[in-house]
N, C-alpha and C positions, 0 to 999 in steps of 0.2 A: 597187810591183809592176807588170810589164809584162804585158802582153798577152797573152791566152791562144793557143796554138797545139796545132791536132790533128795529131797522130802516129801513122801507122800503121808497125803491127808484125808480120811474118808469121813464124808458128812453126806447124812442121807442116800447111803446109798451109795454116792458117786464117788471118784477118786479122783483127786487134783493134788498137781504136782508143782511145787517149790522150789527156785533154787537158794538155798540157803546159805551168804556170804560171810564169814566171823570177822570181826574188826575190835579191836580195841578202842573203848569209850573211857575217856580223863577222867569224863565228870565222874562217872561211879567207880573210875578204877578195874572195870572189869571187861568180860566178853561182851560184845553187844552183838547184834544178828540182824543182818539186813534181807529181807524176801523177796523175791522176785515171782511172780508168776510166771510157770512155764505153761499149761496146758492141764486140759482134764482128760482122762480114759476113756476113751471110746473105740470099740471094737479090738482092742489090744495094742493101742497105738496112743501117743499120749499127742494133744493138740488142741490148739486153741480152740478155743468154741466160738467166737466170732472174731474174726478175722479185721472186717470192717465196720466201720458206724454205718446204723441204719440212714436213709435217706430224710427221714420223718419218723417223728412218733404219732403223726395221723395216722388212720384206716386208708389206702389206696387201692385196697380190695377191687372196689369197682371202677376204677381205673385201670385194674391192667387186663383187659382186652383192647385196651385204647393203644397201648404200652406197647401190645405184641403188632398191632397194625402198625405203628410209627416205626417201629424195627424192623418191618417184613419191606415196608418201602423206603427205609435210610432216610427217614425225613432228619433223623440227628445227622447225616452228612452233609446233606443238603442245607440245613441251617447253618452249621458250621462254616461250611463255604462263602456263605450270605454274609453273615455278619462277622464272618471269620475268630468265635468264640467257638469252645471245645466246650458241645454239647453231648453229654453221656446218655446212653439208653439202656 
């Protein structure tokens, strides 16, 4: 395996960056190129754009005022202790 190299790619506008690893392939005898996702440009600084999976692809919109009162009183600690299950808020 050769040396890795960053690729940038601009589509619409945005810029997303590659890293691009060279390996030799039998079957065809030649270079093959494996890609990795590093992150897109945002503000001058290259980084992922989501981090983490969303919780749902429902709407919870209106849910979270419900969301901020159960964080303001630690009812996720408080359950946690209950049933001693690690409940995120």
């Amino acid at each position: 395996m050769g040396s890795p190299q960053t690729v940038k790619k601009v589509k619409n506008g945005s810029t997303y960056y590659y890293e691009r690893t060279p390996g030799y392939d039998p079957k065809t005898k030649n270079t093959a190129y494996k890609y990795r996702y590093v992150g897109k440009e945002m503000y001058g600084k290259v980084g992922r754009v989501r981090i983490t999976l969303p919780r749902r692809s429902y709407i919870y919109g209106p849910f979270l005022p419900l969301v901020k009162i159960m964080d303001s009183l630690r009812m996720g600690e408080i359950l946690s202790t209950i049933t001693g299950m690690k409940i995120s808020g």
